[in-house]
C-alpha positions in Angstrom: 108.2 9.5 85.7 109.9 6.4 87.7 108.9 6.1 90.8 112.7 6.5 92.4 112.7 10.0 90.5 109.5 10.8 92.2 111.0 9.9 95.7 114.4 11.9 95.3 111.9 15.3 93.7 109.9 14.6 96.9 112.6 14.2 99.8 114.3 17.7 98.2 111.0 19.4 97.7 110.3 18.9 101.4 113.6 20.3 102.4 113.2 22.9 100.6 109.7 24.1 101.3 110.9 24.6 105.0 107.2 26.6 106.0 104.2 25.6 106.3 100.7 26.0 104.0 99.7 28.1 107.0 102.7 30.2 107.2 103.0 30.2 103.4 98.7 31.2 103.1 99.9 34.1 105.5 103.2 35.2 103.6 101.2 35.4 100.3 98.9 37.8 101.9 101.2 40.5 102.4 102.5 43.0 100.3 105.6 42.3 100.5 105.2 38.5 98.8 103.3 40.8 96.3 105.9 43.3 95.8 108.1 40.5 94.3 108.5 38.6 91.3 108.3 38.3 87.5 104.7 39.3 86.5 103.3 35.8 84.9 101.5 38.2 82.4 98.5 38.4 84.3 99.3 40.7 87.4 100.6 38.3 89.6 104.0 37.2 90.1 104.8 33.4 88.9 107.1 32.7 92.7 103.4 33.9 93.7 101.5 31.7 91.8 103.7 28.9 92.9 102.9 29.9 96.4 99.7 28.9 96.0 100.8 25.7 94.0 103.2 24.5 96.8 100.3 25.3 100.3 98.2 22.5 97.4 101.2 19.5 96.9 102.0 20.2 100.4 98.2 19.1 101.7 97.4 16.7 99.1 98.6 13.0 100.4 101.4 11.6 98.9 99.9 8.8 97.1 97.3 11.3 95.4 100.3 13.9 94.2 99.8 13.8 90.0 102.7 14.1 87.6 102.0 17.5 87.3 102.5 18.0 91.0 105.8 16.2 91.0 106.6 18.3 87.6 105.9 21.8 90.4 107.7 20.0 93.0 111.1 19.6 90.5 110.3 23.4 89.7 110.0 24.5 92.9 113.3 22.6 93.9 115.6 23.8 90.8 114.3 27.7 91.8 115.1 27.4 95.4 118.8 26.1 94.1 119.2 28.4 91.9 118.0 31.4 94.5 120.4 30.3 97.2 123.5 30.0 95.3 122.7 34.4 94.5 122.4 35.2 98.3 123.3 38.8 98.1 126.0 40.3 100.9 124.6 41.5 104.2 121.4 42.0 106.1 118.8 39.3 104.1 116.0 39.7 106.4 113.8 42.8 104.8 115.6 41.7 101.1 114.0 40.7 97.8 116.3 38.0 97.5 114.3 36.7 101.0 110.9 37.7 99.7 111.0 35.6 96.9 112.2 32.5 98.4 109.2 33.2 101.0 107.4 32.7 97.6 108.3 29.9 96.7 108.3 28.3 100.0 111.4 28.5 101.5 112.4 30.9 104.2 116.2 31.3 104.3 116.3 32.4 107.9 114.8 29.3 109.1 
């Protein structure tokens, strides 16, 4: 991966993961962030796992992220794109359409 790709994945993976590892740690914890999601095949829900994926780029340095982080990173952006663009009518606040973005990092009604 060339090293200007890395910088644009970067730049729109942090302004899309718009909380926190704290506030994502805590998010994940609920049942709500658990009630959400496409099981992975293992019980847990794959916006979940990348949860867990994201609070790990986002307190690694940036000179130490691998390829595979940046390959997350692209993920994480192309869902939260994706998401967005199927923003249902109304009220969002208690929606699943919210809940999963919290997932994946990015908290709509920031």
């Amino acid at each position: 991966m060339k090293e200007e790709e890395k910088e644009e994945i970067y730049d729109e993976f942090y302004d899309n993961v718009n909380m926190t590892p704290s506030e994502l740690e805590d998010w994940l914890d609920t049942e709500k962030s658990k009630s959400v999601g496409q099981d992975s095949g293992d019980g847990e829900a794959i916006g979940h796992k990348s949860g867990r994926k994201i609070i790990k780029i986002k307190r690694t340095k940036k000179d130490e992220l691998t390829d595979s982080n940046y390959e997350h990173m692209q993920k994480v952006n192309s869902y939260v794109a994706r998401h967005k663009a199927q923003k249902p009518d109304g009220d969002v606040k208690e929606s699943d359409w919210r809940y999963s973005l919290k997932n994946w990092g990015h908290d709509p009604l920031k």
